[in-house]
C-alpha positions as CSV (number, residue, x, y, z in Angstrom):
1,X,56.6,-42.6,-51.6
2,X,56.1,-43.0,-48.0
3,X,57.0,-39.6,-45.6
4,X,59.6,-40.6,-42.6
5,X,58.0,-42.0,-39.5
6,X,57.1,-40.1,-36.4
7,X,56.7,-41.6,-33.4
8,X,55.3,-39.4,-30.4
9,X,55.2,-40.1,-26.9
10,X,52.0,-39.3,-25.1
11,X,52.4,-37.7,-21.4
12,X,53.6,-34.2,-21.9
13,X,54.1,-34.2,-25.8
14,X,50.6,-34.7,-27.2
15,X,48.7,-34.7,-23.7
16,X,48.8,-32.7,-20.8
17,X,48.9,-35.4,-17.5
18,X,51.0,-32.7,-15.6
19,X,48.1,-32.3,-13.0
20,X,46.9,-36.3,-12.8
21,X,50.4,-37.2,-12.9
22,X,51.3,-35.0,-9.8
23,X,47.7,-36.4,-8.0
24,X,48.0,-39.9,-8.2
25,X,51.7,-40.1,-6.9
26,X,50.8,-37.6,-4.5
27,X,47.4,-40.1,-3.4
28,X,50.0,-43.2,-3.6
29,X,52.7,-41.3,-1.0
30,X,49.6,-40.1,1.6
31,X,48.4,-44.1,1.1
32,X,52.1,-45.2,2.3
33,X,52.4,-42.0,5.2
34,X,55.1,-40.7,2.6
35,X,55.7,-36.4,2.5
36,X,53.8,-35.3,-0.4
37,X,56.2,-35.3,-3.6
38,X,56.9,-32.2,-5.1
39,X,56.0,-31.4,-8.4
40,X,59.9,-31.3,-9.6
41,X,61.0,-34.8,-8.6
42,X,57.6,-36.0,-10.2
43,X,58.5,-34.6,-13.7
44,X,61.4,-36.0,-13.7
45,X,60.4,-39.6,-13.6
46,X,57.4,-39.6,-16.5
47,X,58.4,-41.2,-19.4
48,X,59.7,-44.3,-17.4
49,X,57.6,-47.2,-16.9
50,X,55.4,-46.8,-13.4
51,X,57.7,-50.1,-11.5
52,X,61.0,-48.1,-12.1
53,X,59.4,-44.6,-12.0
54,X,58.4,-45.0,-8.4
55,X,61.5,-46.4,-7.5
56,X,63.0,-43.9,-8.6
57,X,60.6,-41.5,-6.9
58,X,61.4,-43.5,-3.9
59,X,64.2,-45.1,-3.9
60,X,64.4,-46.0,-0.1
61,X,60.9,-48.2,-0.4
62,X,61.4,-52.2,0.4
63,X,60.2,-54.2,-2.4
64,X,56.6,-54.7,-0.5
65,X,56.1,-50.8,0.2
66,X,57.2,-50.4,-3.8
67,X,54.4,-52.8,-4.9
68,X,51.6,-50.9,-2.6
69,X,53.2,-47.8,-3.4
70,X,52.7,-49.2,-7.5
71,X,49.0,-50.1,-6.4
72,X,47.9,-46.8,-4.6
73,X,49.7,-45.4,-7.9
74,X,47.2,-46.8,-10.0
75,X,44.2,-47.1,-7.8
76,X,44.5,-43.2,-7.7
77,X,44.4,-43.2,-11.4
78,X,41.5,-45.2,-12.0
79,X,39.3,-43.7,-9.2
80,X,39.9,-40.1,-11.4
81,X,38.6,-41.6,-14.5
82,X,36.1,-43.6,-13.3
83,X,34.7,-40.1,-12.0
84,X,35.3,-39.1,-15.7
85,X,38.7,-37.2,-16.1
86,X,39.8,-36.8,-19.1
87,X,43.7,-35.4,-19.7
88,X,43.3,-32.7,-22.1
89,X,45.6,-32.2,-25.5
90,X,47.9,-29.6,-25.9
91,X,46.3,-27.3,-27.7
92,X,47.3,-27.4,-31.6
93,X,48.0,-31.1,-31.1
94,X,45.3,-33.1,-33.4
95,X,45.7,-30.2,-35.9
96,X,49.3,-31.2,-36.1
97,X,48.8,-35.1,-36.5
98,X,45.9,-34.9,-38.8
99,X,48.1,-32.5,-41.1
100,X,50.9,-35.1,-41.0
101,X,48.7,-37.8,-41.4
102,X,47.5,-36.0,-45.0
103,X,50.5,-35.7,-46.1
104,X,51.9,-39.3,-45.8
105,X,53.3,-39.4,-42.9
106,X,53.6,-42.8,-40.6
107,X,53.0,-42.4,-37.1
108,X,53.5,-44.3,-33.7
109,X,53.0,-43.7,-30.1
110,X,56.1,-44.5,-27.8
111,X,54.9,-44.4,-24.3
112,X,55.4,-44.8,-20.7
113,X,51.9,-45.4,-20.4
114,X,50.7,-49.2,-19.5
115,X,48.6,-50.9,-22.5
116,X,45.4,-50.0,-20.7
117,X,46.5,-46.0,-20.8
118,X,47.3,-46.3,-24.5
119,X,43.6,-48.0,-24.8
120,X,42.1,-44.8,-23.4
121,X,44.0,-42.6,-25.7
122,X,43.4,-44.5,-28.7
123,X,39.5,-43.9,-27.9
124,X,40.2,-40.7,-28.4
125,X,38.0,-38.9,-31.3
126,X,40.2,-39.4,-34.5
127,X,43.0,-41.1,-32.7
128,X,42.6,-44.9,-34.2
129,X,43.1,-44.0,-37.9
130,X,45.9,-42.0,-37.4
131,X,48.3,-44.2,-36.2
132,X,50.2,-47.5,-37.1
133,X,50.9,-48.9,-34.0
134,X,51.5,-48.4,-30.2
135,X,54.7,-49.5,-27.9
136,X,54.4,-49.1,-24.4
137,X,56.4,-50.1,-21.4
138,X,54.1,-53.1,-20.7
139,X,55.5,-54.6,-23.9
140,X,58.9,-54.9,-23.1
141,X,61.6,-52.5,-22.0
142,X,60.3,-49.5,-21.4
143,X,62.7,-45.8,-21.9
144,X,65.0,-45.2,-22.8
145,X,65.8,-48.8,-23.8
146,X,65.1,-48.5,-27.5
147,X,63.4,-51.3,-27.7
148,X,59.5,-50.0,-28.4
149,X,61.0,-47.4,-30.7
150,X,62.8,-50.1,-32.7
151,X,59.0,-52.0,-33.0
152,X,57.4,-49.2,-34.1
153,X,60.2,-49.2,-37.3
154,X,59.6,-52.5,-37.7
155,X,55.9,-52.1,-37.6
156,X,56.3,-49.3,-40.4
157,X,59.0,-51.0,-42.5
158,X,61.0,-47.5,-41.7
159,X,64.7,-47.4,-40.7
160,X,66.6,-45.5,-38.0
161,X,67.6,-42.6,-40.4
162,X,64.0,-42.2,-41.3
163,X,62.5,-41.8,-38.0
164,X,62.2,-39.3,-35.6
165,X,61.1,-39.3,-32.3
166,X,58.8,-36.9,-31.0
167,X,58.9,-36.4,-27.2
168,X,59.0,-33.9,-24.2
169,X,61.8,-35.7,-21.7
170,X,65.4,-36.4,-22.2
171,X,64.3,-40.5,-21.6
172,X,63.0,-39.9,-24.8
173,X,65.8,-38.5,-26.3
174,X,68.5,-41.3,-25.0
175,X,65.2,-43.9,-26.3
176,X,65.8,-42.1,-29.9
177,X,69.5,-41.7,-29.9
178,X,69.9,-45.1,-28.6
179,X,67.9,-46.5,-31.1
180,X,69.9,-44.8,-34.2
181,X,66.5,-41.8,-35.0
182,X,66.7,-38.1,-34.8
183,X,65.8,-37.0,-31.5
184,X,63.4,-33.9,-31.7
185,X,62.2,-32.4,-28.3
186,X,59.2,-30.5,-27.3
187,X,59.3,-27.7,-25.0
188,X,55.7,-27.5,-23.3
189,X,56.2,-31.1,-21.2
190,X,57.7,-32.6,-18.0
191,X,61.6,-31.9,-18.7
192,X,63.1,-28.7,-19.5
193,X,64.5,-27.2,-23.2
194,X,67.8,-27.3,-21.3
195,X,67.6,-30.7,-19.9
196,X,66.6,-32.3,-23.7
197,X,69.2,-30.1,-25.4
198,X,72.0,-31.7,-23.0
199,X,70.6,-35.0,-23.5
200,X,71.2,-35.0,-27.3
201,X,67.6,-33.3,-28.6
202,X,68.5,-32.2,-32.4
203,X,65.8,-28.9,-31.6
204,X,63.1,-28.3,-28.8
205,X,60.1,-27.4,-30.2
206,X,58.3,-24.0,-28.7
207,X,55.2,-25.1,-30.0
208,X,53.4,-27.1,-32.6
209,X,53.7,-25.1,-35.6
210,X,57.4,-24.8,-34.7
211,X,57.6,-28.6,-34.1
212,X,56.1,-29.0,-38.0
213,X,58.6,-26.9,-39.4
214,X,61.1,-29.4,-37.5
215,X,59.5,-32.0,-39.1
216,X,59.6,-31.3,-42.5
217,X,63.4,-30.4,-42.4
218,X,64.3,-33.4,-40.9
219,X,62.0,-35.1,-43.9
220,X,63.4,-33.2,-46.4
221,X,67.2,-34.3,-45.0
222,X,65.7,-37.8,-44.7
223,X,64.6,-37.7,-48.2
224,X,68.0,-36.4,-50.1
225,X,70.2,-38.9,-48.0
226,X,67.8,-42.0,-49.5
């Protein structure tokens, strides 16, 4: 019998983009004449897909200054991994998805990222095999509309009180809740254990061994409720 699905976001749960994060949208404000952002308003907006995350970044930018803003956003991006940057993984991270992935668990990716920064992840050494699918804010709605997480249970043939999300920010919290899952938090990301406990996070994970033992409670609830 199948385990429960876990879907995991990318930035800030399973890879560290704190620093390239914080670079490009500091490149994009310098490109517009814009103050540097600080590194506090930035965290706030990952997880969102990059059109409303920079609005929300800047919220007084005119529709045109929002696209170049979008573009400098990106350019900045590409220019650091053209030069060969590559975000590293929290350490314990690939221990933790190749143990699930042994013991019969499904698993997704739910991200902010656009379909070319899932590409690059999915490149990854040992990344391909491991999971079923990929939903990212190019696809549709991005957080925390639940609309990527409910096509990653539709891609696994799971249901809502079989899946869990797996993320780092309360937009993935309000994605799972909205979506009917169990919301489980991470606490080594962009928001704060506070900020995903008053959300609606279940648990906040302090690290990855900690997040397994989450895990495999909330599969052993999902299991005596089938």
């Amino acid at each position: 019998m199948s385990r429960p699905l876990a879907v995991f976001d990318i930035d800030g749960t399973l890879v560290d983009s704190r620093a390239s994060i914080l670079k490009a949208a500091t490149d994009a404000a310098r490109a517009l004449g814009l103050p540097d952002p600080h590194y506090d308003r930035v965290r706030q907006i990952v997880g969102l897909s990059l059109p409303h995350a920079l609005a929300v970044l800047e919220p007084d930018l005119g529709p045109d200054e929002l696209e170049r803003f979008i573009a400098a956003f990106r350019d900045s991006f590409a220019r650091m991994f053209d030069a060969g940057h590559e975000e590293p993984l929290y350490p314990g991270a690939m221990d933790t998805l190749r143990r699930l992935h042994r013991d019969g668990w499904r698993l997704s990716l739910a991200t902010g990222q656009n379909r070319r920064g899932v590409a690059r992840n999915l490149a990854r050494a040992g990344w391909a095999e491991l999971f079923l699918s990929s939903h990212c804010a190019e696809d549709g709605p991005g957080k925390p509309d639940p609309a990527m997480l409910r096509a990653a249970m539709i891609a696994a043939g799971a249901d809502a009180g079989s899946t869990i999300m797996i993320g780092d920010t309360a937009h993935d919290i309000a994605m799972a809740l909205a979506a009917g899952a169990a919301a489980q938090g991470v606490g080594w990301g962009f928001h704060t254990v506070e900020e995903q406990l008053a959300a609606g996070a279940r648990h906040v994970a302090t690290d990855f061994d900690d997040l397994e033992a989450a895990l495999e409670r909330f599969a052993r609830a999902a299991q005596d409720a089938a």
